[in-house]
C-alpha positions in Angstrom: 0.0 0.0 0.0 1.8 3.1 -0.9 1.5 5.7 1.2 0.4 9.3 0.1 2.2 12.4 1.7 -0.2 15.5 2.5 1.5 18.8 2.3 -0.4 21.7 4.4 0.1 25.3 3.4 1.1 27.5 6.6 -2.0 29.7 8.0 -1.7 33.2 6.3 -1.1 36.1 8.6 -3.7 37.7 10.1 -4.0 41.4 8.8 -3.3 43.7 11.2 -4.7 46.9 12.2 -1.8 48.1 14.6 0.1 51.3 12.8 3.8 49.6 11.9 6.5 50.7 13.4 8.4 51.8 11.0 8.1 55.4 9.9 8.4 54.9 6.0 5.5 52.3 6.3 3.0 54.8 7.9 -0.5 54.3 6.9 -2.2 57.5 5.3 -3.5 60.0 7.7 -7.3 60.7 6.7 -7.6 63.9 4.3 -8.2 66.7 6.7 -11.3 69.1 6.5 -10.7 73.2 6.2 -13.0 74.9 8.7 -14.6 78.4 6.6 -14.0 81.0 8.7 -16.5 83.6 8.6 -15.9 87.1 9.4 -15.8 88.2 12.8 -17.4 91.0 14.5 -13.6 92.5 15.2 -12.9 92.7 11.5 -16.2 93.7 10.9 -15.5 96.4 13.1 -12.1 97.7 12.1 -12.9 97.7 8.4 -16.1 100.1 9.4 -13.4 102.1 11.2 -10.9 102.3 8.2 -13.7 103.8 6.1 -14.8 106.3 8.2 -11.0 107.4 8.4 -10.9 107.7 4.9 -14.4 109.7 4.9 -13.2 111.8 7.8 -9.9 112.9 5.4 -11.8 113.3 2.0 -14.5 115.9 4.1 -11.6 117.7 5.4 -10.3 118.2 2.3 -13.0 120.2 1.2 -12.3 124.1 1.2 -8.7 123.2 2.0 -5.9 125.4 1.4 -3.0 123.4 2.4 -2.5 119.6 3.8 1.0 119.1 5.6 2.7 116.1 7.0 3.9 115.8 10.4 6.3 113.4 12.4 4.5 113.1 16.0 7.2 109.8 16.7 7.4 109.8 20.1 4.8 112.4 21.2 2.5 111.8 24.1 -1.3 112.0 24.4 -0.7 115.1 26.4 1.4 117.0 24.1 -1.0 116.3 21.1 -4.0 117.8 23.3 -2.0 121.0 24.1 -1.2 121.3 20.4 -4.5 120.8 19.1 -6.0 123.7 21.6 -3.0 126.3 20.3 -4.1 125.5 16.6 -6.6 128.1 15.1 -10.0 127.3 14.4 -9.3 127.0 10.6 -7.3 124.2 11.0 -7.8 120.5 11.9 -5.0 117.8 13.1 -5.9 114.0 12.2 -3.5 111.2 13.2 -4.3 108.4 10.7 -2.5 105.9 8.5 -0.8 106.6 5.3 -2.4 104.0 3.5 -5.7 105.3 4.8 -4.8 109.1 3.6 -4.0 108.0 0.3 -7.2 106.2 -0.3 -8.2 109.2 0.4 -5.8 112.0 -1.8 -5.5 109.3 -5.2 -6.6 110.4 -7.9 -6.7 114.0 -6.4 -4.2 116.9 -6.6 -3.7 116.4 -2.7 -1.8 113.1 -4.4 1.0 115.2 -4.6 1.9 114.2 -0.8 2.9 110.6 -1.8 6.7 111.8 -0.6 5.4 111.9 3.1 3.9 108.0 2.7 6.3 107.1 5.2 6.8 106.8 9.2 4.6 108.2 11.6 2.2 110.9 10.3 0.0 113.1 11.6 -2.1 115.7 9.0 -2.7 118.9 9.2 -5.3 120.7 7.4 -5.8 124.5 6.9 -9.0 125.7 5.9 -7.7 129.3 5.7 -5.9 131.4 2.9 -3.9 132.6 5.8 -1.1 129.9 5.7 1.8 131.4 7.9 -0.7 131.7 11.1 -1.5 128.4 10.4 1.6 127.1 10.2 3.0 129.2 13.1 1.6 127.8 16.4 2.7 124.4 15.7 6.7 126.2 15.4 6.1 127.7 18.3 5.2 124.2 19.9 8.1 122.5 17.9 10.4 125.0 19.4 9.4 125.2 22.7 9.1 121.1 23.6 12.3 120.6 21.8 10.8 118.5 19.2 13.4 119.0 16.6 12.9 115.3 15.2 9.3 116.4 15.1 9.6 118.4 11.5 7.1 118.8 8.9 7.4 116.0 6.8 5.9 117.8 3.3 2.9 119.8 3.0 1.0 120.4 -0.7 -0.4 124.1 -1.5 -1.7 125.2 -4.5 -1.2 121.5 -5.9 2.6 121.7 -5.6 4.6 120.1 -3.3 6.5 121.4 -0.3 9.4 119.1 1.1 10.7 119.8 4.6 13.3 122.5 3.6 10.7 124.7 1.4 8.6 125.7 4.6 10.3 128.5 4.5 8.7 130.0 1.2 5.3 128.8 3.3 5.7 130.6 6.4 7.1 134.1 5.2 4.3 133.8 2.6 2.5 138.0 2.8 -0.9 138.0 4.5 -4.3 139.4 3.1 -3.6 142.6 5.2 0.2 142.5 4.0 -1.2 142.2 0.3 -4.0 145.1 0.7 -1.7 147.4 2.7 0.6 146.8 -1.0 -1.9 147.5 -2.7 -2.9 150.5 -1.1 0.8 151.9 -1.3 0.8 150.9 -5.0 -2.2 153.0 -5.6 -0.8 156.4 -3.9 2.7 155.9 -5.1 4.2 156.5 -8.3 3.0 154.0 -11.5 6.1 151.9 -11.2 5.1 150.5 -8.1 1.9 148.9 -9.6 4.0 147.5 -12.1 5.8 145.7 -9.7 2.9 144.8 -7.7 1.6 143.4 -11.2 4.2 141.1 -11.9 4.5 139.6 -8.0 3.1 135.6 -8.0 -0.5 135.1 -9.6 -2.3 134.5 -6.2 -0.8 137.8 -5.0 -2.0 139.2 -8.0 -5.6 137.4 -7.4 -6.1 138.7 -4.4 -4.6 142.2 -5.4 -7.4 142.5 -8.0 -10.1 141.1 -5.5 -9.0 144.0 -2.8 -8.8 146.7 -5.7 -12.4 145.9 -7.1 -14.0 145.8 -3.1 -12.3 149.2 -3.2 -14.2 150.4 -6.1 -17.2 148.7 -4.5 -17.6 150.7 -1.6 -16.3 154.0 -2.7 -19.2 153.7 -5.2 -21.2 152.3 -2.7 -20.9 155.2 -0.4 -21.8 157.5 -3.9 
């Protein structure tokens, strides 16, 4: 009787579950699921804020004269309230970013002030033909705290640009009364000084012509 020989094939693994140790045979971690993140009141709140800057700056613009740039690194609270109270009531101070204010000025001839898109900037706006007592109070203040890291940083009049070292032209810049009291001397004195009144800068000239016909006005006025 020949005997037959059975041959049994070894019991397969049983599949594990366990991660394996090895780091290169990790098992794919599930695909993960992004959260939408919707806007919060915060944001909600400071982008509000950001467009009433910019609203703020483009209705102080109107009947504006002259807009200035100025360094306040390093002032306090304090100091900023005593310079606001010696300002004139034709002027206004805003503290607010630069890329706020040039939302505002682009696309404007105030756009002019791009130069002073840097640093710390507070903006001064003059409502006033009367520049140099505009500009005045806040040299005095300047002079008397010390501030000389405080300068002007540019200021734009008459749509040209005025960089820190041009101030000068700004703040020796006649008066209405300076102009009419030329005027007046003009008129009395000999022809050659009406000449040379004439050929002074066109908004001398403007308001030289603007003081001359009032003149005319009320002497015919009083008729």
């Amino acid at each position: 009787m020949e005997a037959t020989l059975f041959t049994s094939t070894p019991p397969s693994p049983a599949l594990s579950l366990t991660r394996p140790a090895s780091p290169f045979l990790s098992l794919p971690s599930p695909p993960h699921r992004r959260r939408l993140r919707l806007p919060t009141i915060r944001s909600a709140i400071s982008r509000t804020k950001k467009e009433e800057t910019v609203e703020t700056i483009k209705t102080n613009l109107d009947n504006c004269y002259l807009m200035a740039g100025i360094s306040y690194k390093g002032l306090t609270v304090k100091q900023f309230q005593d310079l606001r109270k010696a300002l004139p009531d034709s002027t206004k101070l805003i503290v607010a970013k630069n890329t706020l204010v040039y939302k505002a000025i682009e696309g404007t001839p105030w756009e002019a002030l791009k130069p002073c898109m840097t640093g710390m900037n507070a903006w001064l706006f003059v409502h006033s033909e009367e520049i140099p007592p505009a500009i005045k109070p806040y040299r005095d203040f300047q002079k008397e705290r010390k501030l000389e890291n405080n300068d002007f940083t540019g200021a734009v009049f008459e749509g040209k640009f005025y960089g820190p070292g041009d101030f000068k032209a700004l703040e020796t810049m006649p008066t209405r009364l300076e102009i009419y009291a030329k005027l007046l001397g003009s008129l009395k004195g000999p022809a050659s000084n009406l000449v040379g009144t004439i050929q002074a800068p066109a908004r001398e000239l403007v308001m030289t012509l603007q003081a001359y016909v009032q003149k005319l006005e009320e002497s015919g006025g009083g008729q």
